[in-house]
Backbone as CSV, one residue per row, in Angstrom:
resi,resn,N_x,N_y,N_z,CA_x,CA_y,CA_z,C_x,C_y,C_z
1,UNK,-68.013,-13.777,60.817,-66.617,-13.383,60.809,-65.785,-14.434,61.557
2,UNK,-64.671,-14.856,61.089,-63.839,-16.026,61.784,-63.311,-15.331,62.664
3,UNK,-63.405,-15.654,63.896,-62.330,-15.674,64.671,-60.478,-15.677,64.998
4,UNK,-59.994,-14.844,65.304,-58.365,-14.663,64.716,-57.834,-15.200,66.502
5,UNK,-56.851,-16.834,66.213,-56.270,-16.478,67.501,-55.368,-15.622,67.534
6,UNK,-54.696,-14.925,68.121,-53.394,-14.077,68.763,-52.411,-14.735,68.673
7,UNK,-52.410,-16.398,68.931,-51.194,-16.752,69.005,-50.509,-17.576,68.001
8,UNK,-51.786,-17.818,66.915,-51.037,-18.199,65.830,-49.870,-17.925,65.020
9,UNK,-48.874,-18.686,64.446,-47.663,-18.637,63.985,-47.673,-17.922,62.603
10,UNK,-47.596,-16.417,62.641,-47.857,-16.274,60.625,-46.274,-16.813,59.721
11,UNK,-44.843,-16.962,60.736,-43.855,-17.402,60.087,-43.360,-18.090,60.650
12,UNK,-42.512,-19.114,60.192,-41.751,-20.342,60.967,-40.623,-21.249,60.322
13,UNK,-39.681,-21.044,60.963,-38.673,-21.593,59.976,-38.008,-22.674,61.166
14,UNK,-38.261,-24.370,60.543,-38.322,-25.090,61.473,-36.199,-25.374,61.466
15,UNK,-35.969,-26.302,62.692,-34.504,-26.610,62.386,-34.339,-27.583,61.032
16,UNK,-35.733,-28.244,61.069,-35.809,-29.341,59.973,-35.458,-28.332,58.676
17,UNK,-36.199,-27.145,58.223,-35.809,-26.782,57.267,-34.752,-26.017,56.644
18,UNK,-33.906,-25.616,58.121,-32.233,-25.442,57.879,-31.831,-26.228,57.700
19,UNK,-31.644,-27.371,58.250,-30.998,-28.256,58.252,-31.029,-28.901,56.785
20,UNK,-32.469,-28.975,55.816,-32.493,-29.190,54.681,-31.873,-28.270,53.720
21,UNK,-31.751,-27.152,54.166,-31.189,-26.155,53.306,-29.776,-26.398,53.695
22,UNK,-29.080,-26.520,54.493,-27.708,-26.655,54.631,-27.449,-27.471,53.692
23,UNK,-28.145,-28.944,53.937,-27.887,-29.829,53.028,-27.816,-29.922,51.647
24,UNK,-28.533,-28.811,51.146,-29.178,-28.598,49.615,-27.826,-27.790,49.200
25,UNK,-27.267,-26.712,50.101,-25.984,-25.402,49.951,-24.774,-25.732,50.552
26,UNK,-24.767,-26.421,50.980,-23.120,-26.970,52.083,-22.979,-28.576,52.157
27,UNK,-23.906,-29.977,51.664,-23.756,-30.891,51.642,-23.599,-31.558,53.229
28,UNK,-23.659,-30.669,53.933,-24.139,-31.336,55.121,-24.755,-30.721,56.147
29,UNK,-25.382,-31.575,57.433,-26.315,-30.648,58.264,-25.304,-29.560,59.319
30,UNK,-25.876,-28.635,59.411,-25.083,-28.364,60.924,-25.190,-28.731,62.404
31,UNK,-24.023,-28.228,62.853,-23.890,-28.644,63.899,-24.904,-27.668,65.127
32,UNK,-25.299,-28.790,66.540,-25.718,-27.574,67.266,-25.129,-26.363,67.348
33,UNK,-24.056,-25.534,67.432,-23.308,-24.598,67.394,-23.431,-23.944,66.244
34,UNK,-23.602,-24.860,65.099,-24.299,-23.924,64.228,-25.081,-23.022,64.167
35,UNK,-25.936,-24.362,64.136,-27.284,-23.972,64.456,-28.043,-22.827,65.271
36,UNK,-27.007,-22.666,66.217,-27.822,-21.415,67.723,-27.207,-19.912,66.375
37,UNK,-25.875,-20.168,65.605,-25.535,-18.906,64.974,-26.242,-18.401,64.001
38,UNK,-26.632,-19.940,63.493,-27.788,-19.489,62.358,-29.319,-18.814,62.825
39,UNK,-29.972,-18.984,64.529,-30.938,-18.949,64.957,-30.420,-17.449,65.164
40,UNK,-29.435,-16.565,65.258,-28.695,-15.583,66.047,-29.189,-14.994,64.651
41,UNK,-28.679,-15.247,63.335,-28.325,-14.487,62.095,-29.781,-14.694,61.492
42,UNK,-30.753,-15.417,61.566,-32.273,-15.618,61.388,-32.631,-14.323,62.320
43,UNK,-33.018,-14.205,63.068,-33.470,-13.143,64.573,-32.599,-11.654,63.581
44,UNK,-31.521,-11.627,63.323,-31.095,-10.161,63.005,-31.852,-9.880,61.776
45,UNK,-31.315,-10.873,60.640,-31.857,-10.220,59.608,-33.612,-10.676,59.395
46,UNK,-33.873,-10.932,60.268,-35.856,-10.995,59.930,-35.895,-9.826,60.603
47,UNK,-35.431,-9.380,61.806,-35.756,-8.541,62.747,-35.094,-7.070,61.944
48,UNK,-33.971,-6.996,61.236,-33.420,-5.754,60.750,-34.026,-4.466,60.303
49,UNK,-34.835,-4.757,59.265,-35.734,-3.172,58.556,-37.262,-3.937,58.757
50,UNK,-37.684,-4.471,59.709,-39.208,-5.116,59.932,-40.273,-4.002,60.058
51,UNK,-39.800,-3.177,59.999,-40.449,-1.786,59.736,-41.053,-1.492,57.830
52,UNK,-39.880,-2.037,57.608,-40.428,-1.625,55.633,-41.307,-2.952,55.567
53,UNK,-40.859,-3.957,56.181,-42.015,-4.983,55.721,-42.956,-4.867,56.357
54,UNK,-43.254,-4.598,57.325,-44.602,-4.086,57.753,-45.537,-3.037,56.611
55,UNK,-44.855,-2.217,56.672,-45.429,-0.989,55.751,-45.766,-1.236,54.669
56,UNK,-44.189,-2.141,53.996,-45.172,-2.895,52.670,-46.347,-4.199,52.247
57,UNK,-46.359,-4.904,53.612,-47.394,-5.536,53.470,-48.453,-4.429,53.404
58,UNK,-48.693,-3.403,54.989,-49.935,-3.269,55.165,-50.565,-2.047,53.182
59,UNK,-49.478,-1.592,53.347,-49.809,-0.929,51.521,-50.289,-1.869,50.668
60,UNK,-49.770,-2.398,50.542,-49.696,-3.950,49.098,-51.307,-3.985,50.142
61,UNK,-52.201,-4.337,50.698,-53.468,-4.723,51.279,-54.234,-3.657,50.875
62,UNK,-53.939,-2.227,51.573,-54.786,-1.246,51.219,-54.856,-1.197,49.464
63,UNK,-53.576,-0.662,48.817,-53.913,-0.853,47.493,-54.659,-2.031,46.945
64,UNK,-54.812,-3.654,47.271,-55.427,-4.177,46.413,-56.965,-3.932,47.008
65,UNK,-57.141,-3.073,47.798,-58.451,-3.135,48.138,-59.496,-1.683,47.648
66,UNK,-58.430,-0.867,47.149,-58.752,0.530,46.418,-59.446,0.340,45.386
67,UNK,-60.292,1.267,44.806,-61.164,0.553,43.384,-60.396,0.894,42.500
């Protein structure tokens, strides 16, 4: 059985890849000040109903494991 650390990262959304997405949706990077609002509005809405995504991961697991 592998070993699970604790502190591994299961999600991560780097500044590099806002910053690419700004670029891809707004044509340019943001600013630090942005940036802390976007880290503010990341934190609410991951954090918002983290309850249904919990539940629906751990379902979506049990069901594919049902015969």
């Amino acid at each position: 059985m592998e070993t699970i650390n604790k502190d591994d990262i299961l999600f991560y959304i780097s500044k590099e890849t806002l910053q690419y997405e700004a670029m891809e949706k707004i044509g340019r990077s943001l600013t630090e000040e942005e940036l802390d609002v976007a880290r503010k509005g990341l934190e609410w809405g991951l954090t918002f109903d983290i309850e249904t995504v919990y539940n629906t991961i751990l379902f979506e697991m049990i069901k594919d494991k049902s015969p």
